[in-house]
PLY file of the C-alpha trace (Angstrom):
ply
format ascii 1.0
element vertex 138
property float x
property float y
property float z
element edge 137
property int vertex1
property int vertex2
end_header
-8.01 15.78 36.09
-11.18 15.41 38.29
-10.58 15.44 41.49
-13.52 13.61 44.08
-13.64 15.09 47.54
-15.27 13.61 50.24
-13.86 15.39 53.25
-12.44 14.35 56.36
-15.05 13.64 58.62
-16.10 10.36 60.73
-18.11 9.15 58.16
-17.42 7.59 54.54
-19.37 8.75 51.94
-19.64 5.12 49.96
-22.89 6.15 47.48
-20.50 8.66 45.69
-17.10 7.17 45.71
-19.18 3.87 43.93
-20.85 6.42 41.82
-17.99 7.98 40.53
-15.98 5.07 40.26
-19.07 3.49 38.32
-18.95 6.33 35.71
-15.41 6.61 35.66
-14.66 4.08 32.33
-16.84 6.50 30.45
-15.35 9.76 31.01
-12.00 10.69 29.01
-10.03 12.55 31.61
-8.49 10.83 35.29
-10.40 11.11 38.09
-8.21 11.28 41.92
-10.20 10.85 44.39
-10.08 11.55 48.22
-12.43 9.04 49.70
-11.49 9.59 53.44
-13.22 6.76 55.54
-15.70 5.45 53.18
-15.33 1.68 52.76
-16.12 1.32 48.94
-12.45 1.28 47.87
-12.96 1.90 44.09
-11.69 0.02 41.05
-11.18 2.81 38.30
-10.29 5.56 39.85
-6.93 6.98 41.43
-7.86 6.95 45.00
-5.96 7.72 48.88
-7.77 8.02 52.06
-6.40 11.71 53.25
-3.55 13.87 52.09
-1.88 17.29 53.25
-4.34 20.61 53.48
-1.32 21.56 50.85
-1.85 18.56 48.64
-5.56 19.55 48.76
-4.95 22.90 47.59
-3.12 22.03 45.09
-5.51 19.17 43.39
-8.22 22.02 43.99
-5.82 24.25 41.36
-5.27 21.86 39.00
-8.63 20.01 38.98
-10.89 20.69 35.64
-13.57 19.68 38.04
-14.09 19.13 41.82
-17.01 16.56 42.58
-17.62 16.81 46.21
-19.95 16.47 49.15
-21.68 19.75 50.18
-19.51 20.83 53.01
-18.77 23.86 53.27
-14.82 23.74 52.93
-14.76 21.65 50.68
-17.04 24.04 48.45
-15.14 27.51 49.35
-11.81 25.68 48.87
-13.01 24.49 45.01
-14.82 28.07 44.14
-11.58 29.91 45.31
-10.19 28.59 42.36
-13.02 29.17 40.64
-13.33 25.41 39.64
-17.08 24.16 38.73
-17.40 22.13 41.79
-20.56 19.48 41.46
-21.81 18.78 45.06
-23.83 15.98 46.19
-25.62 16.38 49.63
-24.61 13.72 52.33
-28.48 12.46 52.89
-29.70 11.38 56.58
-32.10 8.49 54.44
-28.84 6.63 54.39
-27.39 7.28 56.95
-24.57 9.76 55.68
-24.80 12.22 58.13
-27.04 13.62 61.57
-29.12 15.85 59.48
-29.73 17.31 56.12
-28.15 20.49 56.56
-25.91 19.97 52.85
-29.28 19.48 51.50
-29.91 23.26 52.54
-26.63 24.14 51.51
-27.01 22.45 47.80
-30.85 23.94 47.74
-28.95 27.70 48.55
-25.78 27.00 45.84
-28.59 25.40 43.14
-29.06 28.89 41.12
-25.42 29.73 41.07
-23.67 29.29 37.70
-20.85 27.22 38.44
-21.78 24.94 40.82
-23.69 21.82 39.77
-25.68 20.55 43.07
-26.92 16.51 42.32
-29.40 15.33 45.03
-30.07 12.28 42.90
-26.95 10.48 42.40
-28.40 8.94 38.67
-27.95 12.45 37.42
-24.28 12.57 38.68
-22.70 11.75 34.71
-24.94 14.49 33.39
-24.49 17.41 35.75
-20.06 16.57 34.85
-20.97 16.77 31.57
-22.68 19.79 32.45
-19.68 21.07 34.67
-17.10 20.00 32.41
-18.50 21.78 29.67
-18.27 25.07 32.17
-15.23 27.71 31.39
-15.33 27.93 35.14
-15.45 31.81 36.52
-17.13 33.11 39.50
0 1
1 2
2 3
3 4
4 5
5 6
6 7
7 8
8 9
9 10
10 11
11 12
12 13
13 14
14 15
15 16
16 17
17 18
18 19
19 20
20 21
21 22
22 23
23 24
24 25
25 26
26 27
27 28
28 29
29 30
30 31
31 32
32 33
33 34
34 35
35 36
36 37
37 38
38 39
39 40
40 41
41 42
42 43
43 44
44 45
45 46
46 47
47 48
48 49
49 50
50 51
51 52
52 53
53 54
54 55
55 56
56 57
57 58
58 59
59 60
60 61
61 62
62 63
63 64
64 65
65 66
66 67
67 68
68 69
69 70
70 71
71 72
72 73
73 74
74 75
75 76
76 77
77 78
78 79
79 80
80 81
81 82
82 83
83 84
84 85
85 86
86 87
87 88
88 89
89 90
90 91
91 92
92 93
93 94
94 95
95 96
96 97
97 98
98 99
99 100
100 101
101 102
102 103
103 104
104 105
105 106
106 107
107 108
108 109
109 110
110 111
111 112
112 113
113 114
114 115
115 116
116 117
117 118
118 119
119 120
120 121
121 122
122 123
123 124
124 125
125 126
126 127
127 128
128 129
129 130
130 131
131 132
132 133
133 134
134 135
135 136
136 137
């Protein structure tokens, strides 16, 4: 399973949820995805708003692959399971968040061998091919 995270924060994150979903019929494995307040509700994915912090956890152990946004929980909470976590920056361009700051944070995380930082969302099927052929580790 894949699980999508986009945190739980005031703002959706619709350009990934619809990217996901959009690649979704082409990859062989289910994808669950937490798309918190975004308003894109998707049409081939397994999808709920917000769950437990338990729940979370426990996706995060059993996920082949976490796709998130680049905060920074969401990040430590993947890698503490050592899962290849692919991160696409929230962008202020489209109005995602106040600043760029997870741009930083992907730019800082882009050298480090299991996580797969996307800042354009096009490359988003490659980089899980890329993450899903990872045997995870630190």
């Amino acid at each position: 399973m894949i699980l999508l995270t986009v945190g739980t924060g005031p703002d959706g994150f619709d350009r990934l949820v619809r990217a996901v979903d959009d690649i979704a019929p082409e990859i062989d494995e289910p994808i669950r995805a937490q798309i918190g307040r975004s308003e894109y509700i998707p049409a081939n994915i397994e999808w709920f708003r917000f769950t437990s912090e338990d729940e979370i956890q426990e996706l995060n152990r059993t996920a082949s692959v976490v796709i998130s946004h680049a905060g920074a929980g969401a990040l430590l909470t993947a890698r503490s399971y050592e899962k290849p976590v692919i991160i696409v920056p929230r962008r202020t361009e489209y109005g995602e968040h106040t600043d760029d700051h997870q741009m930083e944070i992907a730019a800082a995380l882009q050298d480090h061998p299991a996580v797969f930082p996307v800042t354009d969302i096009n490359e988003l099927k490659q980089e899980l091919d890329r993450a899903r052929s990872h045997s995870g580790g630190t």
